[in-house]
C-alpha positions in Angstrom: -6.0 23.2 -1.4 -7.7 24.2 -4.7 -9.4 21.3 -6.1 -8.7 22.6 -10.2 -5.5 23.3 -9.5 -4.9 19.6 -7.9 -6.7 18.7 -10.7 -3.7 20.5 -13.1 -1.0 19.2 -11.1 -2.6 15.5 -10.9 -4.3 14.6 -14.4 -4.5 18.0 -16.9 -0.8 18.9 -16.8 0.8 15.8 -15.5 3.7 15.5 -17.8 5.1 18.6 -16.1 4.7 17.1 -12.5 5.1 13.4 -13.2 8.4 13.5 -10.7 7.7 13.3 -7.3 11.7 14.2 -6.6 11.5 13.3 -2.8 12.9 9.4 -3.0 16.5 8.7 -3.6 17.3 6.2 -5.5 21.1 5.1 -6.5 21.2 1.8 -9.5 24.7 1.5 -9.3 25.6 0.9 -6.0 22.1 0.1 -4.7 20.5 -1.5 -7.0 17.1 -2.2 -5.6 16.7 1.1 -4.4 15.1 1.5 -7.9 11.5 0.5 -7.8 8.7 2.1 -9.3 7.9 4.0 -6.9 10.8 6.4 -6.6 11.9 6.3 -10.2 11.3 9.7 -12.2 10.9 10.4 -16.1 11.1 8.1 -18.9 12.7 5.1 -16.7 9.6 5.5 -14.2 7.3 5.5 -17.7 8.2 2.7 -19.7 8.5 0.7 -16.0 4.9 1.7 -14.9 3.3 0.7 -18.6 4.8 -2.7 -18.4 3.8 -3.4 -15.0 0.1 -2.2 -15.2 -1.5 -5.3 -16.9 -0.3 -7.0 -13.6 -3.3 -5.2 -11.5 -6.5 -5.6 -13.6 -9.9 -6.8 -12.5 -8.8 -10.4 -14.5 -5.6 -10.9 -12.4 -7.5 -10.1 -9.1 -9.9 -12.2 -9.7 -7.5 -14.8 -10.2 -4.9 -14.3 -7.1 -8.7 -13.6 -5.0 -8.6 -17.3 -3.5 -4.7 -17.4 -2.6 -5.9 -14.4 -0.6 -9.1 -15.9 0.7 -6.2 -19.1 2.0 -4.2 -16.8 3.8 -7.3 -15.3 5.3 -8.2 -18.7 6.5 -4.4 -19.1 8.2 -5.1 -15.8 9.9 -8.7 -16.8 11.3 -6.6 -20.3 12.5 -4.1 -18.0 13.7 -6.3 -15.5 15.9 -8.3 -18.6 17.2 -5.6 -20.4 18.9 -3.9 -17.1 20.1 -7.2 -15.3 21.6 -7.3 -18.6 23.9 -4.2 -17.4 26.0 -4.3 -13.7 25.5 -7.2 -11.6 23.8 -5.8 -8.3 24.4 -3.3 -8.1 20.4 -1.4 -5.5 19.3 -2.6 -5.3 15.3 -0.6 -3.5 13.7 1.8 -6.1 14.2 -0.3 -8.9 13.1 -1.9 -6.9 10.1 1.5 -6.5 8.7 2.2 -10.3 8.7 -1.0 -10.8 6.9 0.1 -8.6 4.7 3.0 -10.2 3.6 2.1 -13.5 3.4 -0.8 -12.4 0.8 1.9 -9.7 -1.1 4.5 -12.9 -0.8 2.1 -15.8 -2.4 0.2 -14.0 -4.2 2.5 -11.7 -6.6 5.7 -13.2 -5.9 4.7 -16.8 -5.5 7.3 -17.1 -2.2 5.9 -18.5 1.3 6.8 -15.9 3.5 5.1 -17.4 6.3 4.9 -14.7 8.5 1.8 -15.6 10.4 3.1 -18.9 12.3 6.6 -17.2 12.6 6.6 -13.7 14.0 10.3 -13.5 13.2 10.5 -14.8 9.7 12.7 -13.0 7.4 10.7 -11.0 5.4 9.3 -9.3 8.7 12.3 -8.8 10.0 13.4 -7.2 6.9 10.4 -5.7 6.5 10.7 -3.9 9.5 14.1 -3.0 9.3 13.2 -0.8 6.2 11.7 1.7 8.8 12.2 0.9 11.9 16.3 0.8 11.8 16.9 2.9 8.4 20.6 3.0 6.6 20.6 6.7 7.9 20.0 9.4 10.2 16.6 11.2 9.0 18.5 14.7 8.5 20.9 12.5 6.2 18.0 10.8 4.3 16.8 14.4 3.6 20.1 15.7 2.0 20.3 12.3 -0.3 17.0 13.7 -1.5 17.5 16.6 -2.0 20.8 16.3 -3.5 20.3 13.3 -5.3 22.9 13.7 -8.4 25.4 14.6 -6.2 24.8 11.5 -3.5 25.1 9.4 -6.6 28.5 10.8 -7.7 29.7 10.1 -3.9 28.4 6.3 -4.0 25.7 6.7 -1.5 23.7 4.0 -0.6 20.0 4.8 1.0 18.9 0.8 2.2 21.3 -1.3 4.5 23.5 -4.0 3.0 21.5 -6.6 4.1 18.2 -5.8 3.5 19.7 -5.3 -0.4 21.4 -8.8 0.2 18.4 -10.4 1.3 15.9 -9.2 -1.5 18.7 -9.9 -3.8 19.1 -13.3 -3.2 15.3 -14.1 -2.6 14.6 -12.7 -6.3 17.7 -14.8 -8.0 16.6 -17.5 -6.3 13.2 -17.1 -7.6 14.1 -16.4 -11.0 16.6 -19.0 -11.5 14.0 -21.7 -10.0 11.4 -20.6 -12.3 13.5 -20.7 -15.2 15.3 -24.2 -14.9 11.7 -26.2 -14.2 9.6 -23.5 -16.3 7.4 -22.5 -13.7 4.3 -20.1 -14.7 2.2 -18.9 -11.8 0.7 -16.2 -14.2 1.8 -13.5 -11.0 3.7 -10.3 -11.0 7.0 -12.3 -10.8 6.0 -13.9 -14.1 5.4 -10.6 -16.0 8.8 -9.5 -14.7 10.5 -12.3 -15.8 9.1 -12.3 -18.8 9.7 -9.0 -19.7 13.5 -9.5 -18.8 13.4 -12.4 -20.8 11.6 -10.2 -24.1 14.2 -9.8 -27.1 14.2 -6.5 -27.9 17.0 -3.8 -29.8 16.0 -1.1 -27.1 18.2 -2.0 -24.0 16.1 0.5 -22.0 13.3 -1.8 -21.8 15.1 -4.7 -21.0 14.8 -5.9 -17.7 17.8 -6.9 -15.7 17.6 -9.4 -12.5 18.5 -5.9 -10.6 15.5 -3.8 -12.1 13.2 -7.4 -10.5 14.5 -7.2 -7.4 13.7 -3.5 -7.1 10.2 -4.0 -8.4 9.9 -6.8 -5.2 11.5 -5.1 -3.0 9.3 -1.4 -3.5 5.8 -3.6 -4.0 6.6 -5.3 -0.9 7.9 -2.7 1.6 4.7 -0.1 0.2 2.6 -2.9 0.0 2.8 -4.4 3.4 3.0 -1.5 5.5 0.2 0.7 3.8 -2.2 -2.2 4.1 -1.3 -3.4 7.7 -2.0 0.2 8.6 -5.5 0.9 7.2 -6.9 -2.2 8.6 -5.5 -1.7 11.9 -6.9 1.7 11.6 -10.4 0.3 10.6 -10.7 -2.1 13.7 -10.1 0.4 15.5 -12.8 2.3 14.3 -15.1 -0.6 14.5 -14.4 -1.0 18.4 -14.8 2.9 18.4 -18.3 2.2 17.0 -19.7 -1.2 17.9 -23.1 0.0 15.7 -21.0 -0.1 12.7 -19.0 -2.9 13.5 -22.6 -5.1 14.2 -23.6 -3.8 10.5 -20.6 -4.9 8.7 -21.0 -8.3 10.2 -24.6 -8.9 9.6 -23.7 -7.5 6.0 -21.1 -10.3 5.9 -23.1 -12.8 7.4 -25.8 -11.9 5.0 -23.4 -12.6 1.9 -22.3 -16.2 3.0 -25.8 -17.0 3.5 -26.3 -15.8 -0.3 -23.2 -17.0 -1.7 -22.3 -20.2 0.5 -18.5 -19.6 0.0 -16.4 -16.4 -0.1 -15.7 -15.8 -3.3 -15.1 -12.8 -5.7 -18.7 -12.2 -6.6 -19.6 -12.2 -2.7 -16.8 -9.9 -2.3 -18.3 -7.1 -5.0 -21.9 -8.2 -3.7 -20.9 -6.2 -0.3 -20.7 -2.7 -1.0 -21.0 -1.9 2.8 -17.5 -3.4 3.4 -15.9 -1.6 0.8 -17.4 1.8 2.3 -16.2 1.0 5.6 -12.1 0.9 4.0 -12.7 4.4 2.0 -14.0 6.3 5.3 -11.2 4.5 6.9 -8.7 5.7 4.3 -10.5 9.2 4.5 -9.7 9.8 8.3 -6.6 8.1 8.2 -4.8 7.9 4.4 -1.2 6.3 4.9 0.2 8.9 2.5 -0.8 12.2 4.4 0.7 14.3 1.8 1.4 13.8 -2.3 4.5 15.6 -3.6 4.8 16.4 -7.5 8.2 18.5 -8.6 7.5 21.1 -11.0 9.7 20.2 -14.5 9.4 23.3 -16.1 8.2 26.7 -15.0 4.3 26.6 -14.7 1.6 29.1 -14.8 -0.8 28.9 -13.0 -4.5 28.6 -14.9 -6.1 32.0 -14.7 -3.2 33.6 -12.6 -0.3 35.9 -13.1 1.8 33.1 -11.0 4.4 30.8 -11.6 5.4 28.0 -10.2 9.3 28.0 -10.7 10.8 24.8 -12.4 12.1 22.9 -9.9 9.7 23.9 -6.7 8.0 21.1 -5.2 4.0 20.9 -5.1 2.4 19.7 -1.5 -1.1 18.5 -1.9 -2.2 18.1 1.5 -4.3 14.6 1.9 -4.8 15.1 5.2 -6.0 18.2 5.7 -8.3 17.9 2.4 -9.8 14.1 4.0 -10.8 16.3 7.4 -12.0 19.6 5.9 -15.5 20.0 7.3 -16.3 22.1 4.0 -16.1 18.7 2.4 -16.7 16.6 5.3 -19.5 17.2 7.7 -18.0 16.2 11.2 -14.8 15.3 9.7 -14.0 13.0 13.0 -17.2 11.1 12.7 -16.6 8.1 11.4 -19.5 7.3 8.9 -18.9 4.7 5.5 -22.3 6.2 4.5 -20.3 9.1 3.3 -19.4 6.6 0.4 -23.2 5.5 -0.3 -26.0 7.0 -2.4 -25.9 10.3 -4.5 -23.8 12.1 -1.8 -20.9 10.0 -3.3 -22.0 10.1 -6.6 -21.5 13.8 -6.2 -18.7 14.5 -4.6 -15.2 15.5 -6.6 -13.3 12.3 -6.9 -10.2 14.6 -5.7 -11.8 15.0 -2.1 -10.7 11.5 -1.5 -7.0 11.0 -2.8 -5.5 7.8 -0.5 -4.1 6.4 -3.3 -3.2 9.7 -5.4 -5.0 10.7 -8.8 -4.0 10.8 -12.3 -1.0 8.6 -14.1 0.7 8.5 -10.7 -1.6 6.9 -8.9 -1.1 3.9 -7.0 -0.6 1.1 -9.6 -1.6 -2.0 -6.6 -5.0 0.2 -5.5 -7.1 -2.4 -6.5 -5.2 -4.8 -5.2 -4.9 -3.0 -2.0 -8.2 -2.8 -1.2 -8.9 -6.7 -2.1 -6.4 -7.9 0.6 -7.8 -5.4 3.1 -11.4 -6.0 2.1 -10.7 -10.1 2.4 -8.7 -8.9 5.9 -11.3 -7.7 7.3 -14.4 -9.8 6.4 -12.5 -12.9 7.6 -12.1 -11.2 11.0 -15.1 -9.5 11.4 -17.1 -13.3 10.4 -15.2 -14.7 13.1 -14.3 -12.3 16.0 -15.7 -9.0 17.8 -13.3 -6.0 18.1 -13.5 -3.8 21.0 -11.5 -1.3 22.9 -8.9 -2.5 25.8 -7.2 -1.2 28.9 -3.9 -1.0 26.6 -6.0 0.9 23.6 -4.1 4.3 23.0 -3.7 5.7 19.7 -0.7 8.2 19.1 1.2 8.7 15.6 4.7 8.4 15.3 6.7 11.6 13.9 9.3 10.3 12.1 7.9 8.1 9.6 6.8 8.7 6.1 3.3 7.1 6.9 0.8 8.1 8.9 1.6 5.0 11.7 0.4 4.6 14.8 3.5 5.3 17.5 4.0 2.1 19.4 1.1 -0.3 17.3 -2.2 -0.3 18.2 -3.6 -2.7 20.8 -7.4 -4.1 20.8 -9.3 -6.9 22.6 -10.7 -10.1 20.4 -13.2 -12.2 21.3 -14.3 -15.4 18.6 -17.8 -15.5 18.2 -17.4 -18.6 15.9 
């Protein structure tokens, strides 16, 4: 809980807790287990400086209106569906949002998960946490005994979610190849990079190492998203003040700017507030976990943290702290406005981690929730139903709401 030691662990001394040693990943026998996000040490390195180019302000600005078209399928989407029934469970439909931007827009693949509930990648989607290769208690031991999970052939994912992902990506790649396709995406840096000659075989990248990188950007991707907007209309039919002020915000901007477009996106701070006091209340990763690689002192202490221990920085518990948060259940975006942001230590609000190990898709993140919810918000009104409950479920690695999350829609447009 102390912020200069989370500020050690995070940024000063990173290099001795750049592992987060809690995901278990096997590249023999399950290949795409391997992504970014569970790799550790040089591997995770070398993987995370070739991929970084891939989320900076040029490329969002550039994959903004394949986002802004998807948008437009949802609003098509919700308008035909809130004629029959205008009670929806969200989380549901957020995640299919979700993955038709994260599909088009850095794999160039139509997922088209908004006109077909039970397209593929949803199904396969969900099947990475809703019906997992193992029993949790199993999951546990395969990380914490990773070297010796490998040595018995373990796999962690089911056959064929691997055999799905597998194929998409060949398909992809091979495509791409033969008619020299250049979408200028994440798929393109990837092949690309697989494609670089090079004497160092470490950095080449092999159709496996691709698939990986598809497979963790969209399982993290789509579910971390779906959640904080479902999370954030849910707040807004909490608080119909706030809600009204987002639109007239938005509705403000198109007047302005005539189209959406990237400019009226940054021109609407208010919207952007809204998502961070979202994220505060309810980050998707409630806790970050670094493993300690060599013993570590403690600044100004006598203690050490042995090599090998596991650091817990509680998000959570830091987002709700009323030392830091006044009325940490309130839900107010002006927490994020004026000097009282300005001031406040960046590591009171850690949704997407801090230091070298932050998320590497924040930005884009935020862009496909920020798009999410303006086209909603423009279009419909939010409000509580008879079927609103909100619980969490226990036994996910998210903070997810147990059972979706239902709310009623009405088109104002």
């Amino acid at each position: 809980m102390d912020l200069d030691l989370i500020k050690s662990v995070l940024v000063k001394d990173f290099a001795n807790f750049v592992d987060r040693g809690i995901f278990y990943y096997n590249e023999e026998d399950d290949p795409i287990s391997a992504h970014l996000i569970a790799l550790d040490g040089e591997k995770w390195k070398k993987l995370r400086a070739n991929l970084t180019p891939t989320f900076s302000s040029s490329k969002m600005k550039f994959m903004f209106p394949t986002m802004v078209e998807v948008g437009e399928r949802l609003k098509d989407y919700l308008i035909d569906v809130v004629k029959k029934n205008d009670e929806l469970e969200i989380k549901d439909l957020m995640a299919r949002l979700t993955i038709d931007v994260i599909g088009t827009c850095l794999f160039g693949i139509e997922c088209n998960s908004l006109s077909d509930p039970n397209a593929e990648f949803r199904k396969y989607g969900k099947a990475v946490f809703e019906k997992p290769r193992h029993h949790p208690l199993i999951a546990v031991f395969l990380a914490g005994y990773r070297n010796i999970a490998r040595k018995l052939h373990i796999k962690n994912l089911r056959d064929d979610v691997s055999e799905f992902f597998m194929e998409v990506v060949r398909d992809t790649v091979e495509y791409r190849e033969e008619n020299n396709v250049n979408r200028n995406d994440f798929m393109d840096i990837l092949i690309k990079l697989k494609n670089e000659e090079t004497n160092d075989k470490d950095k080449i990248l092999t159709l496996n190492v691709i698939a990986a990188q598809v497979f963790g950007f969209f399982v993290a991707g789509f579910d971390t998203s779906s959640t904080t907007l479902s999370y954030c209309l849910y707040e807004l039919a909490l608080n119909p003040e706030i809600q009204a002020k987002a639109r007239r915000v938005i509705q403000e901007a198109f007047e302005k700017h005539g189209t959406f477009t990237y400019e009226m996106m940054l021109d609407m701070p208010y919207i952007e507030h809204v998502l961070q006091e979202t994220l505060r209340k309810y980050p998707t990763a409630s806790n970050l976990i670094r493993k300690t690689m060599n013993d570590y002192q403690v600044p100004g202490t006598n203690d050490v943290i042995q090599k090998g221990l596991s650091v817990i920085i509680p998000v959570f518990a830091i987002h709700r702290d009323s030392q830091y948060y006044p009325d940490p259940e309130q839900f107010n975006p002006d927490r994020f406005d004026g000097e009282e942001a300005k001031q406040r230590n960046s590591l009171l609000w850690l949704p997407f981690g801090e230091g070298p190990r932050s998320c590497i898709a924040a930005r884009f993140g935020m862009m496909q929730a920020r798009i999410g919810l303006v086209t909603i918000l423009n279009s419909f009104e939010v409000s509580l139903c008879s079927k609103t409950v909100l619980t969490y479920e226990p036994k996910t690695l998210f903070l997810t709401p147990k059972g979706g999350l239902y709310l009623k829609f009405k088109a104002i447009k």
